[in-house]
BALOBA-1460 file (C-alpha; in Angstrom, 3 decimals):
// residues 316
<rec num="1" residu="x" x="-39.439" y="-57.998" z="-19.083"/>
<rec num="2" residu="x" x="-38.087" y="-57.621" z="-22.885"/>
<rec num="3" residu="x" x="-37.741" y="-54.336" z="-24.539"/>
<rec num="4" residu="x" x="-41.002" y="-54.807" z="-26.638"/>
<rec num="5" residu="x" x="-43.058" y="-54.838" z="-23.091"/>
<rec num="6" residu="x" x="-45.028" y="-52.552" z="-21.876"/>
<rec num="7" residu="x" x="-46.236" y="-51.358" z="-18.237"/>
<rec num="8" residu="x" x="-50.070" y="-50.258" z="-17.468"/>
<rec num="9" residu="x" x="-50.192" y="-47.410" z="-14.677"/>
<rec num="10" residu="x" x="-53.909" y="-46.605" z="-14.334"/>
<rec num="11" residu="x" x="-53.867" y="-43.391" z="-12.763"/>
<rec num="12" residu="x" x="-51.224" y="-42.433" z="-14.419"/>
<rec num="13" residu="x" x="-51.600" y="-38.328" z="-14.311"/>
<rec num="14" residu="x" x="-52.665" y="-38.606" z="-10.671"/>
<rec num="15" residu="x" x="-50.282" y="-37.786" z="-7.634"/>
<rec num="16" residu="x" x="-48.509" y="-41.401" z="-6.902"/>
<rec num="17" residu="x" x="-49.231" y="-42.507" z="-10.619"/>
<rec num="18" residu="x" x="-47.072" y="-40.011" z="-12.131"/>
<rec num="19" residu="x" x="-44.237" y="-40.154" z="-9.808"/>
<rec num="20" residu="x" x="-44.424" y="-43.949" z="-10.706"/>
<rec num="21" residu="x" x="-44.429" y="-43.398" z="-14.672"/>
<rec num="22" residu="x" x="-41.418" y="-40.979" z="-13.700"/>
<rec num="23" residu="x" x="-39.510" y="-43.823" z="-12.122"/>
<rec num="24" residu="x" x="-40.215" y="-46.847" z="-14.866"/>
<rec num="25" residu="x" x="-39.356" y="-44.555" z="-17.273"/>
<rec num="26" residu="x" x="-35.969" y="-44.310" z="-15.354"/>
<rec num="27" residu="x" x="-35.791" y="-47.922" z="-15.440"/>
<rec num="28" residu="x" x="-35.878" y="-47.939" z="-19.047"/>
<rec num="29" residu="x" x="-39.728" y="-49.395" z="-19.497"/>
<rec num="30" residu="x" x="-42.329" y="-48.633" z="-21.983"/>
<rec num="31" residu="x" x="-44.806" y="-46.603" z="-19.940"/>
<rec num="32" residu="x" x="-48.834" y="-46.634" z="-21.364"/>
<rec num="33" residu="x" x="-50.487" y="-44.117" z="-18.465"/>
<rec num="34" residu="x" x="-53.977" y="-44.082" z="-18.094"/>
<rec num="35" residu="x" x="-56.383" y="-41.472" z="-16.525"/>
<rec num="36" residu="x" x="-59.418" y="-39.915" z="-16.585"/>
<rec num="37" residu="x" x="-58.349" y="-36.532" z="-15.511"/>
<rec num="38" residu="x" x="-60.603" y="-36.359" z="-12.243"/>
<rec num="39" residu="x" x="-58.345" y="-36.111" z="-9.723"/>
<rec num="40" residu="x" x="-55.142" y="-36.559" z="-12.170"/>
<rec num="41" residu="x" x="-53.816" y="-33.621" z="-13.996"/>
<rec num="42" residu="x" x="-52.184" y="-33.414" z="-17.687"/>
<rec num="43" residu="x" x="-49.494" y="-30.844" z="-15.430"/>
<rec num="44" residu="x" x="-48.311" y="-34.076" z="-13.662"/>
<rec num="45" residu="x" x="-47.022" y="-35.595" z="-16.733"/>
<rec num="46" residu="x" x="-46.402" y="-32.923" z="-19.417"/>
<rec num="47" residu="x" x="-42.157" y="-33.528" z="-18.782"/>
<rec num="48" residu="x" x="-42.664" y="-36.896" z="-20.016"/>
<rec num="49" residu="x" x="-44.965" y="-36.551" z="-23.019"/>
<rec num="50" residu="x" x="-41.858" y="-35.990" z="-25.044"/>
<rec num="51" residu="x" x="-40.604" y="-38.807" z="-24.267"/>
<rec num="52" residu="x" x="-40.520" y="-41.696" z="-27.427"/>
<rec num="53" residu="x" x="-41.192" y="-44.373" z="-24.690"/>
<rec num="54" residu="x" x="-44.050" y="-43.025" z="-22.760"/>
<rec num="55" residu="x" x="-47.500" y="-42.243" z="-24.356"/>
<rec num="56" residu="x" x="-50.963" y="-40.896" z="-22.568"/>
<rec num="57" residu="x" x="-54.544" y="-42.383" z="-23.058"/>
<rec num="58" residu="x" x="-57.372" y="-40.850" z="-21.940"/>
<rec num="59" residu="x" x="-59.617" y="-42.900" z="-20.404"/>
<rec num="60" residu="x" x="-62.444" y="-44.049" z="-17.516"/>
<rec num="61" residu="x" x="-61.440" y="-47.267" z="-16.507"/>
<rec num="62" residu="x" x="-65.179" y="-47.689" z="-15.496"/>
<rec num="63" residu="x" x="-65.575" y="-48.307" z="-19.430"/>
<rec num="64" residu="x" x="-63.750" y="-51.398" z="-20.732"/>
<rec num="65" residu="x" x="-60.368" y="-50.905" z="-22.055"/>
<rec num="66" residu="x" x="-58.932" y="-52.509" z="-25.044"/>
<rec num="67" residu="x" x="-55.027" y="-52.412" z="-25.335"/>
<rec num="68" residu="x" x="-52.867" y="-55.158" z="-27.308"/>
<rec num="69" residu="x" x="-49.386" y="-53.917" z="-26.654"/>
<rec num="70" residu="x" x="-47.659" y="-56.415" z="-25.201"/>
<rec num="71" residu="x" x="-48.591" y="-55.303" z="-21.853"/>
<rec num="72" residu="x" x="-46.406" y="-56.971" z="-19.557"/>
<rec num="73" residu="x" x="-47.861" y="-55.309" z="-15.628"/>
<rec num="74" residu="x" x="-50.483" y="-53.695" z="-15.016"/>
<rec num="75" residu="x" x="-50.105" y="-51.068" z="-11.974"/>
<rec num="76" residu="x" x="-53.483" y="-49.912" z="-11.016"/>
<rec num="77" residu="x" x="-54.126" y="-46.850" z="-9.559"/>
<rec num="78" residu="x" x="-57.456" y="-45.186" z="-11.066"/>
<rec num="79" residu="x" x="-59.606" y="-43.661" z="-7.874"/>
<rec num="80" residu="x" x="-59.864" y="-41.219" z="-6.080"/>
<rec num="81" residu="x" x="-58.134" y="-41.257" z="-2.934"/>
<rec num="82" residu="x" x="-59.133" y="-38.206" z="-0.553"/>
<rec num="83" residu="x" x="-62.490" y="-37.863" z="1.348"/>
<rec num="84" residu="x" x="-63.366" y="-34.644" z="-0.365"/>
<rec num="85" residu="x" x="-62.570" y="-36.258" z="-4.124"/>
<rec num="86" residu="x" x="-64.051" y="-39.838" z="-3.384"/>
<rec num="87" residu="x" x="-67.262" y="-38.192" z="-1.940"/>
<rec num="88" residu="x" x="-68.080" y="-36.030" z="-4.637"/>
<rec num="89" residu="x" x="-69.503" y="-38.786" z="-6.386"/>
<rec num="90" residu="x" x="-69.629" y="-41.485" z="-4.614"/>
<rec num="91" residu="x" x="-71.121" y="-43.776" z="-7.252"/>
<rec num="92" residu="x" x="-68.399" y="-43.545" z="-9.582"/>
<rec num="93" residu="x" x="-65.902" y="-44.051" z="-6.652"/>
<rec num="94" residu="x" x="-67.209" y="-48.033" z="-6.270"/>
<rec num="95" residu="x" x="-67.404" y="-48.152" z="-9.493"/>
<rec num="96" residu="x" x="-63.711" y="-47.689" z="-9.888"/>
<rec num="97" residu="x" x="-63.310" y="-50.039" z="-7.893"/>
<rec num="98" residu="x" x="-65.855" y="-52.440" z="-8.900"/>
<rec num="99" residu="x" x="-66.521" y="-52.182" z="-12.672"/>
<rec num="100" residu="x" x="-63.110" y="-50.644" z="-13.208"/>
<rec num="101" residu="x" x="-61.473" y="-52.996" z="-11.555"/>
<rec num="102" residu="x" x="-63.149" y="-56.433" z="-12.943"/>
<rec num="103" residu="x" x="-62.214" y="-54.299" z="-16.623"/>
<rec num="104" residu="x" x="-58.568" y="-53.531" z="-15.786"/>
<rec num="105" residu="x" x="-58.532" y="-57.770" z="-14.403"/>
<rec num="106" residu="x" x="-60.252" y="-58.697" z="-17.888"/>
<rec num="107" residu="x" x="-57.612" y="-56.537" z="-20.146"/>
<rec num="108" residu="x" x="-54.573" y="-58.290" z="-17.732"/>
<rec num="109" residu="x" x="-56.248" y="-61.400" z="-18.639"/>
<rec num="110" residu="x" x="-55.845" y="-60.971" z="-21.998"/>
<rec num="111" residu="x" x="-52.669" y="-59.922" z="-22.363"/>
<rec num="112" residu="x" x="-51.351" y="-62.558" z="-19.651"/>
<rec num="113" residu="x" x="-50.239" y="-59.304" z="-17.353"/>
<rec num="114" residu="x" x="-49.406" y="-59.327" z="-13.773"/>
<rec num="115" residu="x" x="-51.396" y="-56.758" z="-12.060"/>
<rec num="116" residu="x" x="-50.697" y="-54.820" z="-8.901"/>
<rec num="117" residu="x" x="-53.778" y="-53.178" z="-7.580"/>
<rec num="118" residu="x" x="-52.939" y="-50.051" z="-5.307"/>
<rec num="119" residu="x" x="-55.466" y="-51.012" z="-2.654"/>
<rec num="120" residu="x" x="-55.416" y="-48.982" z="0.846"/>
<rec num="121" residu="x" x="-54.931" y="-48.945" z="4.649"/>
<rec num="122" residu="x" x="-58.815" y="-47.701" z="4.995"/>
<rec num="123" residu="x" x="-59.766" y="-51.237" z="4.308"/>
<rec num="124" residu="x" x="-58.886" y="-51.497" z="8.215"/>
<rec num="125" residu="x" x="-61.367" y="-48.536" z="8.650"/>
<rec num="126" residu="x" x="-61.136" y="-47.446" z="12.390"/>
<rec num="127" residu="x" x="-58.967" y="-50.038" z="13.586"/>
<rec num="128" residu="x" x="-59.106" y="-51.844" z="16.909"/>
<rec num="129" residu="x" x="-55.777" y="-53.441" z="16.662"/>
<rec num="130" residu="x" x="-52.848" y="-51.188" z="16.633"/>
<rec num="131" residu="x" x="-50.011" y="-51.419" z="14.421"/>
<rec num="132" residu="x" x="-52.523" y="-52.740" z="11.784"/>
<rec num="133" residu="x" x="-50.922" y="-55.608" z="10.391"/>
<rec num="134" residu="x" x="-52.310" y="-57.530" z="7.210"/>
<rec num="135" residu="x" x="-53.984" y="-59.670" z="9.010"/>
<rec num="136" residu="x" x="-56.120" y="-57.752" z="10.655"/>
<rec num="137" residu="x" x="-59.879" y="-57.633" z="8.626"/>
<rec num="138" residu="x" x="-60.850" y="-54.524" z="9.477"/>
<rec num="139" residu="x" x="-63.700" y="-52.500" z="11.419"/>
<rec num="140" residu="x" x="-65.343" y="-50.403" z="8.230"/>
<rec num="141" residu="x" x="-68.776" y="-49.064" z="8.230"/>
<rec num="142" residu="x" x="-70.381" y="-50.529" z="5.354"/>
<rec num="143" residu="x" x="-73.096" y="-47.944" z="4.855"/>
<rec num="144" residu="x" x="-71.029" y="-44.696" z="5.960"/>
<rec num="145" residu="x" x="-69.729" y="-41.761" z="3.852"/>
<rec num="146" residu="x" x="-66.496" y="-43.213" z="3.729"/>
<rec num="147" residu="x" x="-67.942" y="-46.541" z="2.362"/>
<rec num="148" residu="x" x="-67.885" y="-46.201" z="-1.210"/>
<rec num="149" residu="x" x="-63.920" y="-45.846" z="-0.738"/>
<rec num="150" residu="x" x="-63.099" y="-48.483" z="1.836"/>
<rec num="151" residu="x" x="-65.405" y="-50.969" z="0.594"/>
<rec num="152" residu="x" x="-64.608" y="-50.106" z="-2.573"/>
<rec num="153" residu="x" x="-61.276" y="-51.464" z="-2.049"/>
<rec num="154" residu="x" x="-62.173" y="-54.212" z="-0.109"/>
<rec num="155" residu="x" x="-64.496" y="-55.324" z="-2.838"/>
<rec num="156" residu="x" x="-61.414" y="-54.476" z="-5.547"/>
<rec num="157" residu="x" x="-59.199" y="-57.284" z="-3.436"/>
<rec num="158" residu="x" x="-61.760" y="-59.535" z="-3.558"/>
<rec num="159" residu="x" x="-61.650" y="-59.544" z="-7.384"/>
<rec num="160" residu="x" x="-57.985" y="-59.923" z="-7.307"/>
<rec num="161" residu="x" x="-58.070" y="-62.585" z="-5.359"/>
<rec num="162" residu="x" x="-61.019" y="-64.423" z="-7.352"/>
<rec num="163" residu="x" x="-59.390" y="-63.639" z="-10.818"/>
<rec num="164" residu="x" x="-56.025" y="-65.150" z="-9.278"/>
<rec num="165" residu="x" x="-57.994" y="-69.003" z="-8.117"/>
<rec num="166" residu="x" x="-60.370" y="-68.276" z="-11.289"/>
<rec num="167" residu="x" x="-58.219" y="-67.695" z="-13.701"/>
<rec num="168" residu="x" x="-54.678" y="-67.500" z="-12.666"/>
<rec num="169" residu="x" x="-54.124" y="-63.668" z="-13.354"/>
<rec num="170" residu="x" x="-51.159" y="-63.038" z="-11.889"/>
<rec num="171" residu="x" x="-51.666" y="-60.626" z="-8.878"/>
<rec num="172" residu="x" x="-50.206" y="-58.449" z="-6.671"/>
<rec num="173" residu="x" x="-51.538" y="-56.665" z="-3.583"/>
<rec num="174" residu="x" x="-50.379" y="-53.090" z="-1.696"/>
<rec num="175" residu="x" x="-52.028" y="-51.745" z="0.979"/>
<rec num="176" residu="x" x="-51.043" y="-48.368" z="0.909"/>
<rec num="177" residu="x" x="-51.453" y="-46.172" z="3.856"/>
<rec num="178" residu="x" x="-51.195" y="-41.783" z="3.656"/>
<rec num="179" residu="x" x="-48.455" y="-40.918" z="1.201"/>
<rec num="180" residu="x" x="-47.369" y="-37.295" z="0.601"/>
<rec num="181" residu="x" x="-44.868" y="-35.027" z="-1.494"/>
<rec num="182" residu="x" x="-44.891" y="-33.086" z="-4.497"/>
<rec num="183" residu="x" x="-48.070" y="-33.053" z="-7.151"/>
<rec num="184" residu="x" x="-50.838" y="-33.687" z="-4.334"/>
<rec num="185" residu="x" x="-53.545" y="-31.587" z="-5.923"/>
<rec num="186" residu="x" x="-54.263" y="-28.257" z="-4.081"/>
<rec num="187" residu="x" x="-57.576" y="-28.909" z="-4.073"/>
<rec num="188" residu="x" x="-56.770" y="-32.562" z="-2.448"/>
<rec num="189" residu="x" x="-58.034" y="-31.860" z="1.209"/>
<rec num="190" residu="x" x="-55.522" y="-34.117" z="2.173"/>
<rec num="191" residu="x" x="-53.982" y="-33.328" z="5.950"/>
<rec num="192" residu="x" x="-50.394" y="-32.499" z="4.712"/>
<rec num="193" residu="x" x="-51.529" y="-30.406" z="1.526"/>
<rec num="194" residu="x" x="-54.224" y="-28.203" z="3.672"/>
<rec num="195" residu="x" x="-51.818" y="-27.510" z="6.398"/>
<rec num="196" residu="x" x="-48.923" y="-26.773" z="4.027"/>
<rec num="197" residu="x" x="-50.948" y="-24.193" z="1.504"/>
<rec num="198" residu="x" x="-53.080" y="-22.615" z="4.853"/>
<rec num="199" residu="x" x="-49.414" y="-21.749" z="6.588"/>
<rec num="200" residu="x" x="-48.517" y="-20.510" z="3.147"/>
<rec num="201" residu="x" x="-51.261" y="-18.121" z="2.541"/>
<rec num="202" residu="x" x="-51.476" y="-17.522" z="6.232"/>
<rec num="203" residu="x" x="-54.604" y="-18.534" z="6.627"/>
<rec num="204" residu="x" x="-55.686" y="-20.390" z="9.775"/>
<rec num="205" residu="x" x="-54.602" y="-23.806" z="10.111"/>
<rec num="206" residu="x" x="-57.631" y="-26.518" z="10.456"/>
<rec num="207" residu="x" x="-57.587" y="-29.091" z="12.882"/>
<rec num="208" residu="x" x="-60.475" y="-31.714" z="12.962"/>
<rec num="209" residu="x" x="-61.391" y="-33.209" z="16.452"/>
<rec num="210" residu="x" x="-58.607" y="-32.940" z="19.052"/>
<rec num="211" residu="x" x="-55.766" y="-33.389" z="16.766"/>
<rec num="212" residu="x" x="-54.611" y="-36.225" z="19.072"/>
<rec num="213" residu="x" x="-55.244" y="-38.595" z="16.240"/>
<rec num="214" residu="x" x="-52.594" y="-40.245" z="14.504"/>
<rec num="215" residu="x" x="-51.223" y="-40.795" z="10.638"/>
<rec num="216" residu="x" x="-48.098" y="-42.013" z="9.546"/>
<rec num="217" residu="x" x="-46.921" y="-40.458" z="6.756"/>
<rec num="218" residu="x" x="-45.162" y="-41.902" z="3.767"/>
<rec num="219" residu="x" x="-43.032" y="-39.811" z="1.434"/>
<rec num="220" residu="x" x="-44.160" y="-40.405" z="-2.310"/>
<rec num="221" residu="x" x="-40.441" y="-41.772" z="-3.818"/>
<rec num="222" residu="x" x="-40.136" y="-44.190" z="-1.174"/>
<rec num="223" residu="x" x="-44.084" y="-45.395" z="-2.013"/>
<rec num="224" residu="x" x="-43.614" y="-45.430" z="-5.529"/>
<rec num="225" residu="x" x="-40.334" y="-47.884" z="-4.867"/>
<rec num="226" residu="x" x="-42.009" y="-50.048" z="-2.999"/>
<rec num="227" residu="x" x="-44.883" y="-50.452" z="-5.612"/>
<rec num="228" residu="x" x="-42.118" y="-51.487" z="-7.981"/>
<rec num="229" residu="x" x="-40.532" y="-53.872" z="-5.876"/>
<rec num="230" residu="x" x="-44.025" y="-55.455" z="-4.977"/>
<rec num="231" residu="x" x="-44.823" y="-55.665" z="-8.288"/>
<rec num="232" residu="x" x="-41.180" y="-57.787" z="-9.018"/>
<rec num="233" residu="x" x="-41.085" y="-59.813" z="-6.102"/>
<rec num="234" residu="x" x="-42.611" y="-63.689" z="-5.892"/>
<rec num="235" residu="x" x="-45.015" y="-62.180" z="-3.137"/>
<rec num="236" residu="x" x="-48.839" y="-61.440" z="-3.767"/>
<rec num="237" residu="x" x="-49.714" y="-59.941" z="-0.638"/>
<rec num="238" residu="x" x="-51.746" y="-57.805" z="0.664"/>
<rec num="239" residu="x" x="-48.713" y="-55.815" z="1.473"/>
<rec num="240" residu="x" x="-48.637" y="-52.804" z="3.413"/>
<rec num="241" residu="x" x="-46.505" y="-49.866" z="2.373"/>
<rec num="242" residu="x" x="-46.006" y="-47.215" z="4.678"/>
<rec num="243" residu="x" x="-44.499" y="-45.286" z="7.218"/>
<rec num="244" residu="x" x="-44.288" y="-46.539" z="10.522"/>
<rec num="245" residu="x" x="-43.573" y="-43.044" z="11.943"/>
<rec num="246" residu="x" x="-46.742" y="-42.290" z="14.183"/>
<rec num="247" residu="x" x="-47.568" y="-38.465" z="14.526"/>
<rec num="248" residu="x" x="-50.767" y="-36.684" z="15.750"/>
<rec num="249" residu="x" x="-52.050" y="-34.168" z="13.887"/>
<rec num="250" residu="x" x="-51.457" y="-31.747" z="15.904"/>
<rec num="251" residu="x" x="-47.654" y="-32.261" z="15.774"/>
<rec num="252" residu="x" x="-47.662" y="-32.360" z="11.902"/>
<rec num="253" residu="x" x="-49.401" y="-28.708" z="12.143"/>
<rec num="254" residu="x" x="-46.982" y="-27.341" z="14.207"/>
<rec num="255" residu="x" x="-44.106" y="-28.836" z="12.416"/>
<rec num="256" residu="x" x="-45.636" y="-27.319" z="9.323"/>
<rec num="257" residu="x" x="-46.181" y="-23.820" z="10.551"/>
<rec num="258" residu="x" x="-42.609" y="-24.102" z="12.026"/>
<rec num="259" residu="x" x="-41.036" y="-25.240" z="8.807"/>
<rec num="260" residu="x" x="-42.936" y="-22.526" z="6.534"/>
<rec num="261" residu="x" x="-42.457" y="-19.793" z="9.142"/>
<rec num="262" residu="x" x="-45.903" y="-19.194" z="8.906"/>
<rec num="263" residu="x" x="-47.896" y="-16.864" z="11.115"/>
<rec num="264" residu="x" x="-51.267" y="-18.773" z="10.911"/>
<rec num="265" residu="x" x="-53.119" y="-19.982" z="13.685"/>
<rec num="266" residu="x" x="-54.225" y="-23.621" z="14.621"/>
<rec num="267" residu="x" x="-58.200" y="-23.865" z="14.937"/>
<rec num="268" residu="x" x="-60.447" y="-26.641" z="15.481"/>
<rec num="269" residu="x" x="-63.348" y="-27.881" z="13.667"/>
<rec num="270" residu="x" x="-65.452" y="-31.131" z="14.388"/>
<rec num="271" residu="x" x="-63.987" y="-34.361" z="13.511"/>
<rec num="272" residu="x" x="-66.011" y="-35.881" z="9.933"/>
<rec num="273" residu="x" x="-67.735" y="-38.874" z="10.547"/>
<rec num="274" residu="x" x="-65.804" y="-42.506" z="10.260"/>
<rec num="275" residu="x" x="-62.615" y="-40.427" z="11.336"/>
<rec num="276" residu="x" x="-60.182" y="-42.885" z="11.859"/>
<rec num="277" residu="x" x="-58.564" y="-42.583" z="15.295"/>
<rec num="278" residu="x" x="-55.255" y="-44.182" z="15.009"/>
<rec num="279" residu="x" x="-53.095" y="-44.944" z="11.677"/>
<rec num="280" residu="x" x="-49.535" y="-47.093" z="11.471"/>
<rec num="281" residu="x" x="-48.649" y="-50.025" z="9.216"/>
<rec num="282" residu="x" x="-47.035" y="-52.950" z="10.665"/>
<rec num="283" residu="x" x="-44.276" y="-52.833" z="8.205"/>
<rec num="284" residu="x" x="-42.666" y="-56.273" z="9.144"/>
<rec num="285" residu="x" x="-43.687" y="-57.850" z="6.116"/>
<rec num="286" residu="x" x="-42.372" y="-55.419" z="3.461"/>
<rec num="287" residu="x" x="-38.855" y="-55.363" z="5.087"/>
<rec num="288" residu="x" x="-38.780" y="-59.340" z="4.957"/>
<rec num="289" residu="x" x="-40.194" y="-60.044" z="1.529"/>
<rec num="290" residu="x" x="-39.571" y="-56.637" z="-0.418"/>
<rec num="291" residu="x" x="-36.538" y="-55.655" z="1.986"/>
<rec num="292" residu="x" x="-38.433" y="-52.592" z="1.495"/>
<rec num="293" residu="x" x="-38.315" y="-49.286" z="4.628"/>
<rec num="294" residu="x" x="-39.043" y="-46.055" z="3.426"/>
<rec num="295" residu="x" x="-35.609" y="-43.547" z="3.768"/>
<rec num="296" residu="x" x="-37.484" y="-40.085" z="3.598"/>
<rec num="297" residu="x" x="-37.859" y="-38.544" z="6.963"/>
<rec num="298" residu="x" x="-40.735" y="-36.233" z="7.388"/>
<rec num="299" residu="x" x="-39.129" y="-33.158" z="7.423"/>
<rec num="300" residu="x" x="-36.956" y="-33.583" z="4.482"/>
<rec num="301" residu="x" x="-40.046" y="-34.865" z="2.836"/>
<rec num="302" residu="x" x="-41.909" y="-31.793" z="4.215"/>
<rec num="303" residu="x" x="-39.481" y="-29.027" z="3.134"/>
<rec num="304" residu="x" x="-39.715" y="-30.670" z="-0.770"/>
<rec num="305" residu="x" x="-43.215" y="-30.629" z="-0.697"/>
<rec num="306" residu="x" x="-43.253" y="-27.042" z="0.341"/>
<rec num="307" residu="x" x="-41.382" y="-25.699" z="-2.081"/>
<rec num="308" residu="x" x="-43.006" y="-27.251" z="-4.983"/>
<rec num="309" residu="x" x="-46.474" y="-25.753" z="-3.047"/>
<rec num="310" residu="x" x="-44.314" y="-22.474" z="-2.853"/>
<rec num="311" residu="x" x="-43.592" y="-22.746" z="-6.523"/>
<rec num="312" residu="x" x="-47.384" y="-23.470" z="-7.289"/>
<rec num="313" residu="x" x="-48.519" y="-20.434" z="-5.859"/>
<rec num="314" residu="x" x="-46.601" y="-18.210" z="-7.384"/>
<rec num="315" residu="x" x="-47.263" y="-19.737" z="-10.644"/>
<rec num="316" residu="x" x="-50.721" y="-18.948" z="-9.818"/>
């Protein structure tokens, strides 16, 4: 990329958009970050407004976009990504991922950009083979709650992959499973966000189903370099990113409640409906065409995300 490039991060004020504006910037790029402010927040990127190189648009990408800056990539990461957010209105969610995404494929058409499109390990739904490796296509409900997400980003491959035969848009594809670390919003309702603010405030600790389900859990700087190296590699995809550490629940509540010395108690509520059971990339791929692993372990990537949750609430 020349000096005079730019890179695209749709999403850029949200969680894993930010912490990928952060790093581009720290690879000397032009940065152009997009976002609605839904589920992003202007907090997530006010350190970098100063800089000359980065600038902020706000904007829906469910409205067409119309940038000519010598937009080089195209990262995008506009949706909402937790149950509670993508829920609230479900329309808009598959639009994001419909309209917004055949918009975001039109504007890298035009400027001859290579796009990477953050799709999502819920496009295996609740998988039946297990590790899910890209291969596998998936056992979603099309008409559940959940649907407007997971089929949303099913649908938003599709397009990728259409634009690519149709018209040669350069694509890339990263199937990102649960990431975590500092700048999840507290309002997320994400697993590792609820537990860590409920031992904080020592509140009770909630616990859908069992908790002998499983996640694997991804620390956000090891996510965001695997984006980038996607994004620079000769590989398309679908890719998945994540981390192959397997851990019910359960264990990441305890661990949590350990690691905050919190008093609260672990209750349980009923499991939400399209729950997936079990959750763990088959990394193989990454580490053979990226050379990608992530290098966080969970409870260094734990403690940092406590104390920036720690730091939250007493800026509160």
């Amino acid at each position: 990329m020349d000096s005079h490039s730019s890179v695209l991060v749709t999403g850029g004020a949200g969680f894993i958009g930010s912490h990928l504006c952060e790093f581009l910037l720290g690879k000397g790029h032009k940065v152009i970050a997009v976002d609605n402010l839904f589920t992003g927040r202007k907090e997530n990127i006010q350190h970098l407004l100063a800089n000359p190189k980065f600038r902020f648009v706000p904007h829906d990408i469910i409205d067409p976009l119309y940038l000519h800056e010598g937009i080089e990539q195209i990262y995008n990461l506009a949706c909402p990504a937790a149950p509670l957010h993508y829920q609230f209105n479900a329309i808009r969610t598959i639009k994001a991922n419909t309209m917004g995404v055949i918009n975001i494929l039109g504007l890298a058409k035009l400027n001859k950009a290579r796009i990477l499109q953050a799709s999502t390990s819920e496009i295996y739904g609740d998988p039946l083979e297990h590790p899910q490796k890209e291969t596998y296509k998936g056992n979603v409900n099309p008409i559940g709650i959940r649907a407007c997400y997971d089929e949303g980003k099913r649908v938003a491959e599709t397009l990728m992959f259409d634009y690519n035969r149709q018209h040669c848009v350069e694509i890339r594809v990263a199937r990102i499973f649960n990431t975590y670390g500092p700048r999840v919003a507290q309002n997320d309702g994400r697993v590792i966000s609820n537990f860590i603010l409920q031992a904080l405030k020592g509140e009770p600790i909630t616990v859908y189903g069992d908790g002998m389900q499983t996640r694997s859990f991804c620390y956000v700087s090891d996510m965001v370099e695997g984006l980038y190296k996607l994004m620079n590699s000769d590989t398309t995809g679908p890719i998945n990113l994540g981390n192959p550490d397997e851990l019910a629940i359960l264990e990441i509540a305890r661990k949590i409640t350990s690691l905050t010395k919190s008093q609260s108690k672990i209750i349980f509520m009923p499991l939400p409906a399209d729950d997936p059971y079990k959750r763990k990339p088959d990394i193989t791929l990454a580490k053979e065409k990226l050379g990608w692993a992530p290098k966080v372990d969970l409870d260094t990537g734990l403690k940092q995300t406590i104390d920036y949750f720690r730091e939250q609430l007493v800026q509160k």
